[in-house]
DRENLUM-250407 format. One line per 4 residues: their letters; for each residue y, x, z of N, C-alpha, C, O, CB. Coordinates in Angstrom, 2 decimals, m for minus. Glycine has a CB too. Layout:
% residues N
A> Y X Z Y X Z Y X Z Y X Z Y X Z ~ ... $
//
This chain:
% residues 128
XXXX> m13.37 m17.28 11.74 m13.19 m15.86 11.50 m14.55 m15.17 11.41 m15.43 m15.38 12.25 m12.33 m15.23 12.61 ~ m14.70 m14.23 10.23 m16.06 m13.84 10.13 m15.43 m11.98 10.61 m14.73 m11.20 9.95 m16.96 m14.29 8.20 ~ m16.09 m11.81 12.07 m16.06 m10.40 12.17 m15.73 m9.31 11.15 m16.40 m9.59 10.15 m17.13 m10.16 12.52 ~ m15.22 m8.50 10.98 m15.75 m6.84 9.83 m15.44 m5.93 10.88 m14.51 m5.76 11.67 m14.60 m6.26 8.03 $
XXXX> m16.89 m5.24 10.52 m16.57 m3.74 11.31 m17.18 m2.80 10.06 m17.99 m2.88 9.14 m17.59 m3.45 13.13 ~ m16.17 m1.79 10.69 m16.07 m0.28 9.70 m16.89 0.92 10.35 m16.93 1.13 11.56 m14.30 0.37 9.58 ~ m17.36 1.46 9.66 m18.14 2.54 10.22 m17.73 3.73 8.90 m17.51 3.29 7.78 m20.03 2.05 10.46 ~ m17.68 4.94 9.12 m18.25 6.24 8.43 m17.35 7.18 8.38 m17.42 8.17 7.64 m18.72 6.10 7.09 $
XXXX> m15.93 6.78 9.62 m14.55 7.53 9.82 m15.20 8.78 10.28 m16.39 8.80 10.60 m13.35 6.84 10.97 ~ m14.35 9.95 10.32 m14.92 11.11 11.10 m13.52 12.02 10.94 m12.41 11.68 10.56 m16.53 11.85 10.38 ~ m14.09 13.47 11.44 m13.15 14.14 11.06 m13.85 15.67 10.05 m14.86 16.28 10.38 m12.30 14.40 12.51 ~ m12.79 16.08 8.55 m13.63 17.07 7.89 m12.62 17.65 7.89 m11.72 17.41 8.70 m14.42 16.92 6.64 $
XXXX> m12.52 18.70 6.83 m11.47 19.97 6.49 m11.06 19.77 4.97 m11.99 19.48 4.22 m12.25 21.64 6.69 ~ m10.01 19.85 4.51 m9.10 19.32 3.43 m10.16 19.84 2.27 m10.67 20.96 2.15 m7.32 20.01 3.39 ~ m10.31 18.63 1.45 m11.15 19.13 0.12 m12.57 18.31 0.21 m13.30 18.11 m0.77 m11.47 21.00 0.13 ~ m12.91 17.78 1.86 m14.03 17.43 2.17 m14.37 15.42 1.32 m13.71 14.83 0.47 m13.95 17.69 4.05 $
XXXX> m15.12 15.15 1.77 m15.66 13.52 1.18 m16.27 13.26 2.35 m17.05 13.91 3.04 m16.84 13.31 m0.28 ~ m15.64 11.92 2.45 m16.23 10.65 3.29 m16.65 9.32 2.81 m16.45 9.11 1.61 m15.34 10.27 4.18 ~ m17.12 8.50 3.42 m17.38 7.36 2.58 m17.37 6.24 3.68 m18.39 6.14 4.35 m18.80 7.48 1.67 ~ m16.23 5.32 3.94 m16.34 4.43 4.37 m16.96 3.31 4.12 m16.95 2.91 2.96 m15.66 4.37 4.49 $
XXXX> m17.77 2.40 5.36 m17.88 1.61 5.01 m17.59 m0.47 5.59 m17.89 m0.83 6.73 m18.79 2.27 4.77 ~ m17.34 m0.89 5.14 m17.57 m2.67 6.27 m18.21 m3.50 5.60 m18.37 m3.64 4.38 m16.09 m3.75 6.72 ~ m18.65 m4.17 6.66 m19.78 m5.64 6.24 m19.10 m6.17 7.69 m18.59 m5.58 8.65 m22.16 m5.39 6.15 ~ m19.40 m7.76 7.32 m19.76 m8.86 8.64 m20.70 m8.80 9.65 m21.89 m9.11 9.61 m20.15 m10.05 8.21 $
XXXX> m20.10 m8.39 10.47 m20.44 m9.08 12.00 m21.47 m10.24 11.80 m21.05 m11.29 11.32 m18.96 m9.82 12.79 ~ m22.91 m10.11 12.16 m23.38 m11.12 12.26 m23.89 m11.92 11.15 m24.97 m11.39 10.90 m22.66 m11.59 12.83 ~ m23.74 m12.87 10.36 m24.48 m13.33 8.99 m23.63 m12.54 8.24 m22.42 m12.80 8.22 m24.52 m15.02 8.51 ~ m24.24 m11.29 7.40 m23.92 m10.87 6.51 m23.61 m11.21 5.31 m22.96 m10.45 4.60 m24.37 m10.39 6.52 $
XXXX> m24.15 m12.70 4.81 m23.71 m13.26 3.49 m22.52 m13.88 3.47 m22.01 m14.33 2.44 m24.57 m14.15 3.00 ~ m21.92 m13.93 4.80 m20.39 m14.66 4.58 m19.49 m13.81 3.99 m18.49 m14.22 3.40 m19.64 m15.11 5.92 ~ m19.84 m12.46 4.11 m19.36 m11.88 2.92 m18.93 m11.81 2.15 m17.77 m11.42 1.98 m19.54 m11.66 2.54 ~ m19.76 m12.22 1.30 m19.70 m12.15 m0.22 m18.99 m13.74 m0.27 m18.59 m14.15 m1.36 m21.45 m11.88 m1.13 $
XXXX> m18.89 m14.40 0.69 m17.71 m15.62 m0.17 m15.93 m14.95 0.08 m14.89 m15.61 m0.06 m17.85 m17.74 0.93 ~ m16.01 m13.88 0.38 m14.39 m13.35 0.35 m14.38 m13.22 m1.30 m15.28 m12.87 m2.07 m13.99 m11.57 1.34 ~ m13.05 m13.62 m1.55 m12.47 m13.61 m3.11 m12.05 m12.20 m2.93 m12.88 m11.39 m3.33 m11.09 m14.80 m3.63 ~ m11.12 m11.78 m2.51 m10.55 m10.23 m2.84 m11.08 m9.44 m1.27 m11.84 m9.93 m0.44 m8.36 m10.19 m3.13 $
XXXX> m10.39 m8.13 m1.23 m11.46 m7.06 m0.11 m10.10 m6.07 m0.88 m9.46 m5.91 m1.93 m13.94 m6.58 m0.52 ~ m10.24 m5.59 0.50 m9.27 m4.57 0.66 m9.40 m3.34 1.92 m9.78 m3.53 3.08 m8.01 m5.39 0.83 ~ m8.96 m2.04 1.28 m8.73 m0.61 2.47 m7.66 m0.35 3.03 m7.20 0.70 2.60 m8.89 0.73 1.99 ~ m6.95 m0.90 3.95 m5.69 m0.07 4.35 m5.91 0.75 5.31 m6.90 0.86 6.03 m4.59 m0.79 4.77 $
XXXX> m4.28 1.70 5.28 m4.72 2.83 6.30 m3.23 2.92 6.89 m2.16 2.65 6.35 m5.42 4.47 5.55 ~ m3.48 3.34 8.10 m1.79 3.15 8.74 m1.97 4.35 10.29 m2.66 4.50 11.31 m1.35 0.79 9.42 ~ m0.60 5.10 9.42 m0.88 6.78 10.34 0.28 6.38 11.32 1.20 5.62 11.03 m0.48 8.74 9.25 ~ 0.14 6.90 12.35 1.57 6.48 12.97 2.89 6.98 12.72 3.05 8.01 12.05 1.55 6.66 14.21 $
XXXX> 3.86 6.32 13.21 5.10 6.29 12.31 5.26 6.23 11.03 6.10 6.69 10.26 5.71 7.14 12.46 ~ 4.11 5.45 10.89 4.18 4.71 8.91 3.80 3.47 9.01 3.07 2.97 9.87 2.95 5.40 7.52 ~ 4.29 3.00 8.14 3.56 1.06 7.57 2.45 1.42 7.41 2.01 2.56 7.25 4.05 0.07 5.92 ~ 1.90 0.33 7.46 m0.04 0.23 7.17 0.47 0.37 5.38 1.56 0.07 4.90 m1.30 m2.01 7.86 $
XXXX> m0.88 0.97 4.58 m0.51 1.17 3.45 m2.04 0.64 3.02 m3.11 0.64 3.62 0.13 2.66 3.11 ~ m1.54 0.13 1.45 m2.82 m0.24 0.77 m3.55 0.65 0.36 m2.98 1.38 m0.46 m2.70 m0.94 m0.23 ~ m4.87 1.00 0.64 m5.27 1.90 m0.17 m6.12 1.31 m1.48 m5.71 1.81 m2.53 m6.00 2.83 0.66 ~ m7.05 0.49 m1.62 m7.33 m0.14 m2.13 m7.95 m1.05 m2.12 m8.60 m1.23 m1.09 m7.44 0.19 m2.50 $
XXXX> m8.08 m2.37 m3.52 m7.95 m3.39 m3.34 m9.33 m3.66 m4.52 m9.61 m2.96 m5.49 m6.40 m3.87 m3.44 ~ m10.05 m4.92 m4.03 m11.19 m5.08 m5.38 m11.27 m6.83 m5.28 m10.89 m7.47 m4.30 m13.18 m4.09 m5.06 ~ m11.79 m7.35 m6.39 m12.12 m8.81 m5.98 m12.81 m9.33 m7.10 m13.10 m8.66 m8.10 m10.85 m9.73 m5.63 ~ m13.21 m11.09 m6.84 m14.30 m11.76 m7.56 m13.89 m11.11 m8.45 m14.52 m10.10 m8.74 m14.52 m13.22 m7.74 $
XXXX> m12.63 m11.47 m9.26 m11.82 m11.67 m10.38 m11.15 m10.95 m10.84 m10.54 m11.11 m11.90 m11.20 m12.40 m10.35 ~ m11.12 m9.57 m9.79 m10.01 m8.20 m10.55 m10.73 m6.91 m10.39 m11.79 m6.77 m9.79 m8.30 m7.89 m9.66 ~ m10.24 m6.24 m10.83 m11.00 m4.69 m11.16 m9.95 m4.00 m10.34 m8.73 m4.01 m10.16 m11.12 m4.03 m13.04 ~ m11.42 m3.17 m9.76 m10.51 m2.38 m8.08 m9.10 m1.24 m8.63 m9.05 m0.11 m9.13 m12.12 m0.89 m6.86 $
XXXX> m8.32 m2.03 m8.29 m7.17 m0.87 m7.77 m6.94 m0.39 m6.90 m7.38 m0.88 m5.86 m6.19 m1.00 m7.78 ~ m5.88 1.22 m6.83 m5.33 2.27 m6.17 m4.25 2.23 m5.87 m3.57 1.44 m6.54 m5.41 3.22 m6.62 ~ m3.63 2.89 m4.92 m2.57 3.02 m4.60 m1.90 4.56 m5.55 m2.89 5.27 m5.70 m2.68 2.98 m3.01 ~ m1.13 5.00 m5.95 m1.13 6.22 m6.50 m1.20 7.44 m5.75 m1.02 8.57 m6.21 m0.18 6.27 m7.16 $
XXXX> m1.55 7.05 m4.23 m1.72 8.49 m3.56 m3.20 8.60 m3.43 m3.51 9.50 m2.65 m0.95 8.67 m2.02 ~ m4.21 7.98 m3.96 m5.31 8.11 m3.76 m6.06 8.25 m4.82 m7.08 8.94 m4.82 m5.64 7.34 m3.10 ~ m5.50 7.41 m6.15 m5.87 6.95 m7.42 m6.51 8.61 m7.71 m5.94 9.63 m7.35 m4.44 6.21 m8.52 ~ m7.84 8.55 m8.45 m8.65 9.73 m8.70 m9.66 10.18 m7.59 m10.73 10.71 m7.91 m7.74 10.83 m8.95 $
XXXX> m9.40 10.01 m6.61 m10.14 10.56 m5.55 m10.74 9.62 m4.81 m11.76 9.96 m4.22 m9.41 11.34 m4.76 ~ m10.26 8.31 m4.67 m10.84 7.73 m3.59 m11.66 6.21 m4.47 m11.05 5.71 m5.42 m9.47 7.40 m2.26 ~ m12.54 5.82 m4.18 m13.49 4.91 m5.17 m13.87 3.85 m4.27 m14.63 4.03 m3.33 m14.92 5.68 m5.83 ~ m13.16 2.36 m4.63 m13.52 1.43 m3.81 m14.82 0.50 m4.55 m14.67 0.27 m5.75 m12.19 0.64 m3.44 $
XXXX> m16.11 m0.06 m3.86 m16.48 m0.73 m4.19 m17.95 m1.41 m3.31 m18.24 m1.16 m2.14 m16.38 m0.28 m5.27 ~ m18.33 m1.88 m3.79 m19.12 m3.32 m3.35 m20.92 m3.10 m3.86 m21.41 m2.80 m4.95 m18.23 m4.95 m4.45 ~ m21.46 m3.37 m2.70 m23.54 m3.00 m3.17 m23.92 m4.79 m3.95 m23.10 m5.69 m4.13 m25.19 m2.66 m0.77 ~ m25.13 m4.80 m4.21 m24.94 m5.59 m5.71 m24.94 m6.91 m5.14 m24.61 m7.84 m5.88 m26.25 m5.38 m7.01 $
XXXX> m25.31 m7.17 m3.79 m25.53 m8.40 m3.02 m24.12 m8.74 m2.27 m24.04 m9.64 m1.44 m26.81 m8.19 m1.94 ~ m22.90 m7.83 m2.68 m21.41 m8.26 m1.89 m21.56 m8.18 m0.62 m20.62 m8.64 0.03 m20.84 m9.73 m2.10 ~ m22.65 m7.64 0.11 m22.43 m7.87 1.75 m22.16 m6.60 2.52 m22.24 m6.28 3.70 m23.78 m8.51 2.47 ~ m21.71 m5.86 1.18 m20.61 m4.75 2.21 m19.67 m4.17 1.10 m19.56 m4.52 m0.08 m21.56 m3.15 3.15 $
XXXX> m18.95 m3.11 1.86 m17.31 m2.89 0.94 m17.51 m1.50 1.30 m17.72 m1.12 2.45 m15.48 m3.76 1.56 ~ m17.43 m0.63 0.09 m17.36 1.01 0.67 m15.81 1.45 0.08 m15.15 0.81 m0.75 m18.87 2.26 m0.13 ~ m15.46 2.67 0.73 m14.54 3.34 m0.13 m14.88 4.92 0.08 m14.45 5.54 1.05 m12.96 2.92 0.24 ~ m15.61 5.46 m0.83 m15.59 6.61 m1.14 m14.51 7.71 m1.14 m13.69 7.50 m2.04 m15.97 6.47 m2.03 $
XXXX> m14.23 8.83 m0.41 m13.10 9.46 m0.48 m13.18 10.75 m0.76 m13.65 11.54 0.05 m12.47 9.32 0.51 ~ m12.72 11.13 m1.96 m13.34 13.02 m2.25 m11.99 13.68 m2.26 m10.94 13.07 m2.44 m14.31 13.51 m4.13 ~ m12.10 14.92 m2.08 m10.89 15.78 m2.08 m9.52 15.43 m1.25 m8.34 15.43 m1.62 m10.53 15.89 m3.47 ~ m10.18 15.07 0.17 m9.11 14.67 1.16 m8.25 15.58 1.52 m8.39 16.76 1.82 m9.58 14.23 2.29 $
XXXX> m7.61 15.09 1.48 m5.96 16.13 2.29 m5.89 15.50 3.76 m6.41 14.50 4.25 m3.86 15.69 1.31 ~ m4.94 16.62 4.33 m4.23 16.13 5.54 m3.43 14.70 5.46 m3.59 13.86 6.35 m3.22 17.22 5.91 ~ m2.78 14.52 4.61 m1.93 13.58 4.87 m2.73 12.48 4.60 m2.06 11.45 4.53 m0.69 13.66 4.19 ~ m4.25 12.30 4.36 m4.78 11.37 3.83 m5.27 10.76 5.47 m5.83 9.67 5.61 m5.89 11.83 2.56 $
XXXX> m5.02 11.52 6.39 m5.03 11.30 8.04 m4.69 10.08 8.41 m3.55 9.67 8.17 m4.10 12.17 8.83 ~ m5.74 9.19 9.16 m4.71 7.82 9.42 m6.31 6.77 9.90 m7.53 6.96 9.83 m3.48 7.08 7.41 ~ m5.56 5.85 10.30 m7.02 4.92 10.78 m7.13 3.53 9.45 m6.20 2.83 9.05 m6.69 3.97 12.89 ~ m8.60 3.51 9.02 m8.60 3.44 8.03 m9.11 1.45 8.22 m10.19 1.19 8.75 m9.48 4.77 7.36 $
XXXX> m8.24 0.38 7.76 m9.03 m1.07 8.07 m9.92 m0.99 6.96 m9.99 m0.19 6.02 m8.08 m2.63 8.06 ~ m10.66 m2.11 7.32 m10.86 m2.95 5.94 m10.55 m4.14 6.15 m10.44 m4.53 7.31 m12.19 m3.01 5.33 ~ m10.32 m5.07 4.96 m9.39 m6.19 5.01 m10.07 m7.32 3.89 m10.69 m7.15 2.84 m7.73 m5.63 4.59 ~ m9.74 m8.31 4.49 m10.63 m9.79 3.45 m9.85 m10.84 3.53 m9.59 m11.35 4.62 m12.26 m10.49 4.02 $
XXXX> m9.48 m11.20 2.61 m8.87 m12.79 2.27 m9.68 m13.79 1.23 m10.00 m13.33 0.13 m7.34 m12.62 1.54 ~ m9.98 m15.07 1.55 m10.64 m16.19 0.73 m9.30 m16.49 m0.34 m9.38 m17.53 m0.99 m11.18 m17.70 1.83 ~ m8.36 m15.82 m0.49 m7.08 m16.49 m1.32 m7.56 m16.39 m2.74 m7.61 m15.23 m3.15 m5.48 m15.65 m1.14 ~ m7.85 m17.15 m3.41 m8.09 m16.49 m4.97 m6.50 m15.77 m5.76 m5.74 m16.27 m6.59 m8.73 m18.05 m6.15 $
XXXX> m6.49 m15.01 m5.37 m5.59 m14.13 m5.50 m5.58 m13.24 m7.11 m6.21 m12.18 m7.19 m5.83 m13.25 m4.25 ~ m5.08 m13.61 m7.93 m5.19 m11.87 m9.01 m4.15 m11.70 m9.68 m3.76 m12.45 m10.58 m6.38 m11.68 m10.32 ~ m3.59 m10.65 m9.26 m4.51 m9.73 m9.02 m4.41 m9.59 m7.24 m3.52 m10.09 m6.55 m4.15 m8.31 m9.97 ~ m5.53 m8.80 m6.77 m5.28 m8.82 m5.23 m4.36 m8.53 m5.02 m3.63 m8.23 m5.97 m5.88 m8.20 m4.41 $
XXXX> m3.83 m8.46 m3.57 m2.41 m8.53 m3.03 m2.71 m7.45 m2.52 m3.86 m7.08 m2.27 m1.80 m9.67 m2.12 ~ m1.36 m6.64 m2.24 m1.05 m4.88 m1.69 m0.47 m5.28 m0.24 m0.39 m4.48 0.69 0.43 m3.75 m2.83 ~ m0.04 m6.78 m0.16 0.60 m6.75 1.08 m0.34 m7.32 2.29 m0.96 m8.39 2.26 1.91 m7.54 0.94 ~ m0.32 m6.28 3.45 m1.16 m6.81 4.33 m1.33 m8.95 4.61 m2.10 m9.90 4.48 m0.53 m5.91 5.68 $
XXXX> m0.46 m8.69 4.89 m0.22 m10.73 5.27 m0.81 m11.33 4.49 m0.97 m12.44 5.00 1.29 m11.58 5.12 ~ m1.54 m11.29 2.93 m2.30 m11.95 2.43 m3.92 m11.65 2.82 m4.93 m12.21 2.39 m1.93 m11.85 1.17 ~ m3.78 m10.58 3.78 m5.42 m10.67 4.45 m5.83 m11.28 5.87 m5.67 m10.70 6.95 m5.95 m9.19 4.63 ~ m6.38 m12.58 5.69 m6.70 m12.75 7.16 m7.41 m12.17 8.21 m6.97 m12.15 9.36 m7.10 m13.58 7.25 $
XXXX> m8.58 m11.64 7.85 m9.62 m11.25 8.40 m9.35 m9.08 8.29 m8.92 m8.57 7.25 m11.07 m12.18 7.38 ~ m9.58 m8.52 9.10 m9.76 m7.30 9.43 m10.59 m6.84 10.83 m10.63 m7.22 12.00 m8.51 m6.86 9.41 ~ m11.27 m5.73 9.94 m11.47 m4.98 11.07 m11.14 m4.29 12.03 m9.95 m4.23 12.31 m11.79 m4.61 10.97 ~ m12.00 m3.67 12.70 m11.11 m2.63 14.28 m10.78 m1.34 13.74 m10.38 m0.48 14.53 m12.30 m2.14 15.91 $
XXXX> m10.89 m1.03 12.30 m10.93 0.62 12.12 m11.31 1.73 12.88 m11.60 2.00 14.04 m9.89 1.01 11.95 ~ m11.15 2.47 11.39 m12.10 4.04 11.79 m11.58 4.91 11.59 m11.31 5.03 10.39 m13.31 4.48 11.18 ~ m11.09 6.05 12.52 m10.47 7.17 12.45 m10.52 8.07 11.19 m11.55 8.73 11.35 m10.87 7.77 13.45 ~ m10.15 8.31 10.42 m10.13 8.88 9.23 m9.21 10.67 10.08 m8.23 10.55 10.82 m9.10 7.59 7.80 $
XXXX> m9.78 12.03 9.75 m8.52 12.80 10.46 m9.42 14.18 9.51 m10.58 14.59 9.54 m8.33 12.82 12.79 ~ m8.36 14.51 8.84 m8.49 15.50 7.82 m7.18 16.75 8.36 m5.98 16.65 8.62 m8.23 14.65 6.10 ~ m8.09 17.80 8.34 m7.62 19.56 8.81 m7.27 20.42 7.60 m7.73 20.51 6.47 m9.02 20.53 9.58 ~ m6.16 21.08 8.34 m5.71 21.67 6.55 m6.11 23.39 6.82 m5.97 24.20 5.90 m3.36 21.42 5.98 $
//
């Protein structure tokens, strides 16, 4: 198991931008051997939800509650995963993973269980 920790959760006021981010715990190049990388977010009294998904082999997708606003992607060496988030709402409230599977997967998978590896998440909490 290669660690991920998330950093850049906070709390803003609806309309605001954040920018999450994860890398590995420790040797940072194990990284970049994950095939797909993934954002979920899970508010309570909801399923964990995909937010988005990127990999070797596929071009990052959205979920449609985020699609436009929120921008997943990767620095040029793969040893970290951001997701950019502009024009947050309240309901965009929730603790935010990040998620990695070696599956050569494509297109990536929306369902948690194809990710082995996650992080501890980061409070994501947007004010209306």
């Amino acid at each position: 198991q290669v660690p991920l920790v998330e950093s850049g959760g906070g709390s803003v006021e609806a309309g605001g931008t954040l920018t999450l981010s994860c890398g590995a715990s420790g040797d940072s190049s194990r990284f970049s051997q994950f095939y797909c990388l993934a954002w979920f977010r899970h508010a309570p009294g909801e399923a964990r939800e995909r937010v988005a998904t990127i990999g070797m082999d596929d071009s990052p997708r959205y979920s449609d509650s985020v699609k436009g606003r929120f921008t997943i992607s990767q620095d040029d060496d793969k040893t970290n995963l951001y997701l950019q988030m502009t024009s947050l709402k309240p309901e965009d409230t929730a603790m935010y993973y990040c998620a990695a599977s070696y599956g050569r997967y494509r297109p990536c998978p929306a369902a948690p269980r194809n990710y082995g590896t996650w992080g501890q998440g980061t409070q994501v909490t947007v004010s209306s």
